[in-house]
C-alpha positions in Angstrom: -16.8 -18.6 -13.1 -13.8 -16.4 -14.2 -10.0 -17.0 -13.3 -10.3 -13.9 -11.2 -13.5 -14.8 -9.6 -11.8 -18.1 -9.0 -8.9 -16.8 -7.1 -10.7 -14.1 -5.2 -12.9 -16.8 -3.8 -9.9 -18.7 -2.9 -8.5 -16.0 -1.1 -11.4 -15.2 0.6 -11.9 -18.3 2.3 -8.8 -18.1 3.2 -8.6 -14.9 4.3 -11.7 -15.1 6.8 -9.8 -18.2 8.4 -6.4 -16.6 9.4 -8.5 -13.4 10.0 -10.6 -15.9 12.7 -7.2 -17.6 13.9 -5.9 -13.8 14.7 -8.7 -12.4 16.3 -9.3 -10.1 13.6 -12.4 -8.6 12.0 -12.0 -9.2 8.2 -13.6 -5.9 7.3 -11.1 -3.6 9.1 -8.4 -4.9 6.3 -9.0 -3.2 3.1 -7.5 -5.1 -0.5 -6.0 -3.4 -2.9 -5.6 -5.3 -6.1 -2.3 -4.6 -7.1 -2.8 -5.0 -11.3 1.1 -4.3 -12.5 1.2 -6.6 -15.6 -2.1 -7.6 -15.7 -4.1 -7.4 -18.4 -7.3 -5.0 -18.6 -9.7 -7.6 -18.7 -8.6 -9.2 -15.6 -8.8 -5.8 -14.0 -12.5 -5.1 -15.0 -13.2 -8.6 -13.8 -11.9 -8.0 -9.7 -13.7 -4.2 -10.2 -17.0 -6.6 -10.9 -16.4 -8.5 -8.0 -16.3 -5.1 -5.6 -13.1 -4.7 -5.4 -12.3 -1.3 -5.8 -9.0 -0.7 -4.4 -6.4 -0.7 -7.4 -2.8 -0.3 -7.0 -0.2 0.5 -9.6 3.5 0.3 -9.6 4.8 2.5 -12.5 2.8 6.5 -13.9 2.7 5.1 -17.5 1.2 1.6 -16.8 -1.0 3.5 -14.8 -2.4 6.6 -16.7 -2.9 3.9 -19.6 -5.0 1.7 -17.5 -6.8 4.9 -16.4 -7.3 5.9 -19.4 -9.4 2.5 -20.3 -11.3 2.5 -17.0 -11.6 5.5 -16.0 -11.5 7.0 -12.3 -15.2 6.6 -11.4 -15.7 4.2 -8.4 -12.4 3.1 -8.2 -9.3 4.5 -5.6 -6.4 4.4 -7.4 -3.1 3.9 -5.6 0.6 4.5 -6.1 2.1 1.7 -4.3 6.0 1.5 -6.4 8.4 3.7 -5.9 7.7 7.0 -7.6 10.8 9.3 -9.0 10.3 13.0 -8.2 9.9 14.2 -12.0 6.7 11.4 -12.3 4.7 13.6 -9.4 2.8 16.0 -11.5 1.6 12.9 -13.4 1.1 10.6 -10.9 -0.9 13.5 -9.1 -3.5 13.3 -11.7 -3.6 10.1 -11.7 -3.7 8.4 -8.2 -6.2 9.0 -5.4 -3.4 8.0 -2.7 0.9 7.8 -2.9 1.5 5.0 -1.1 4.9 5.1 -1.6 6.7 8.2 0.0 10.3 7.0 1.2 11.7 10.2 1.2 12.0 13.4 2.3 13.0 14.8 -1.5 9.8 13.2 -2.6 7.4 14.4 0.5 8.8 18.3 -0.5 7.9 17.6 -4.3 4.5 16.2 -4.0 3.9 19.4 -1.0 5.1 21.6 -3.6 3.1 20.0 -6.8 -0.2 19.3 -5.2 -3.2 21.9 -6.0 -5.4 20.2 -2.7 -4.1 18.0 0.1 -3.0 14.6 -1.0 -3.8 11.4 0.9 -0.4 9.6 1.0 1.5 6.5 3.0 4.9 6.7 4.6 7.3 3.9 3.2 9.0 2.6 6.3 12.1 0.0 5.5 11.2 -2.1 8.4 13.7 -5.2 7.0 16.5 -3.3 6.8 17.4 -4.6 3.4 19.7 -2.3 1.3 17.5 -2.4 -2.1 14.8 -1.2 -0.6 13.1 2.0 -0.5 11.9 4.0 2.6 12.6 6.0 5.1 14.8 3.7 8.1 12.8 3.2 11.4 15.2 6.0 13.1 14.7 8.5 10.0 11.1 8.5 10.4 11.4 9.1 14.2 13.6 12.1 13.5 11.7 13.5 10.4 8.4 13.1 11.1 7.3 16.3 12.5 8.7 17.8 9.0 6.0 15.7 6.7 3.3 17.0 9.0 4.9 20.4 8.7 3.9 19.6 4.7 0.6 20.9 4.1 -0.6 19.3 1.5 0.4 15.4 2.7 -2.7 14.2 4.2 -0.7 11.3 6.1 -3.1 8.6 6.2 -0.2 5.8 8.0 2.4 3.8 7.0 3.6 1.2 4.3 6.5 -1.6 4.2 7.3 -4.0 2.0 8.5 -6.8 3.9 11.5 -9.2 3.6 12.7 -11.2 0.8 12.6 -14.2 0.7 10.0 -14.4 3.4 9.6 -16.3 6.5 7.4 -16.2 9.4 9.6 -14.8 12.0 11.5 -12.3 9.4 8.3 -11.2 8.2 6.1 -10.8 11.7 9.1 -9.0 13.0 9.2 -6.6 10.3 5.7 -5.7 10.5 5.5 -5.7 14.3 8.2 -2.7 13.5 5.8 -1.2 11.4 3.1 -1.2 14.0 5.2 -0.1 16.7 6.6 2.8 15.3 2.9 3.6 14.3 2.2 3.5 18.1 5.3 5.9 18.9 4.7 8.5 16.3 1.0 8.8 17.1 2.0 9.1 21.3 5.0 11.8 20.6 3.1 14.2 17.5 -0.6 13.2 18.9 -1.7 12.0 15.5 -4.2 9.5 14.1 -2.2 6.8 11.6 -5.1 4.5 10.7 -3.7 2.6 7.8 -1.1 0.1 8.2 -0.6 -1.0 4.2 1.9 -4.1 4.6 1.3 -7.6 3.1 1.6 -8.7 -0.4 0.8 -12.4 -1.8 3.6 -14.2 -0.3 3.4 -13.0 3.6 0.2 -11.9 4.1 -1.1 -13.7 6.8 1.9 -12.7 8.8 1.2 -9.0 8.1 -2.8 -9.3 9.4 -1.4 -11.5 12.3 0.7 -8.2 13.4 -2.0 -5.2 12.4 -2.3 -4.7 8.7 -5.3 -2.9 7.9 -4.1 -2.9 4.4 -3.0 -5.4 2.1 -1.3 -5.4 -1.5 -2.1 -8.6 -3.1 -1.2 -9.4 -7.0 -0.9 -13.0 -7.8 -3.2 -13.8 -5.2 -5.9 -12.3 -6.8 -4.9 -12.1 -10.8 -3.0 -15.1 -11.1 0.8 -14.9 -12.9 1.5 -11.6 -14.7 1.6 -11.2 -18.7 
């Protein structure tokens, strides 16, 4: 058995246990491999498994990776922070932005897109300064713009959650995330099915409080190159 193979049956058994301890069913939480820095082997390896949810953080790590692989069968998404002069690229490239954090950004992709584009909103839930996202009061007051875009096919939100972890910093964060999920579906009567939030180190907090989405790295590749 490969490394990969290794680790994604270590997560699994894992995963079904804290998905039993929360009351959760294990196939409403989708995994996206999230393959910054990994190596293209490793990648093909998870994509044998059946995972084929891949997440990138950078356009030209990407659109190499791509260019190996190829888009057949696998969803590619954006989940690092994109810079507006990357979107015609990263267009091409990705089947969903996770990552929209702004308003500048949301405009650019609207304005670059040829069909509708399946995208996240990046919600700061932890407040922290080095983040990206929009704040939890931003999103409130700016939401009704993005749908106003026509192209943005918003599929939900996305947070990264706090640094260094913890469970009560981390479940509080994400039980932001769902809760403004809950407000902005009552006031714009909207469907926001996907809550991506959850990486290696705090993922069990993020399915305790709603994920349906998780961005996992290490857990699944191992240590980057």
């Amino acid at each position: 058995m490969g490394k990969v193979k290794e680790l994604y049956k270590k997560f699994m058994d894992r995963f079904i246990k804290v998905c039993n301890k929360y009351g959760r069913n294990p196939q409403d939480i989708k995994i996206v491999a999230v393959s910054k820095g990994v190596d293209i082997e490793r990648i093909k390896e998870i994509i044998s498994i059946g995972v084929r949810n891949i997440g990138e953080n950078r356009v030209q790590e990407a659109e190499e990776k791509i260019g190996v692989l190829g888009k057949e069968g696998i969803v590619w998404h954006m989940v690092g922070h994109l810079q507006r002069n990357k979107v015609k690229k990263a267009l091409k490239l990705f089947d969903m932005i996770q990552s929209v954090d702004s308003l500048k950004l949301a405009r650019e992709i609207n304005k670059r897109a040829v069909d509708k584009v399946d995208v996240l909103i990046e919600v700061n839930t932890s407040g922290e300064e080095q983040k990206y996202g929009f704040s939890p009061v931003e999103i409130m007051n700016v939401f009704e713009e993005l749908l106003n875009l026509n192209n943005l096919n918003i599929l939900g939100l996305m947070t990264v959650g706090p640094y260094p972890t913890g469970e009560i910093v981390s479940r509080k964060a994400f039980a932001l995330l769902r809760e403004i999920k809950i407000k902005l579906e009552e006031e714009y009567s909207v469907n926001l099915p996907i809550l991506s939030m959850g990486m290696t180190e705090d993922w069990e907090w993020a399915v305790a409080e709603g994920s349906t989405m998780l961005r996992l790295g290490r857990a699944l590749f191992g240590e980057r190159r």
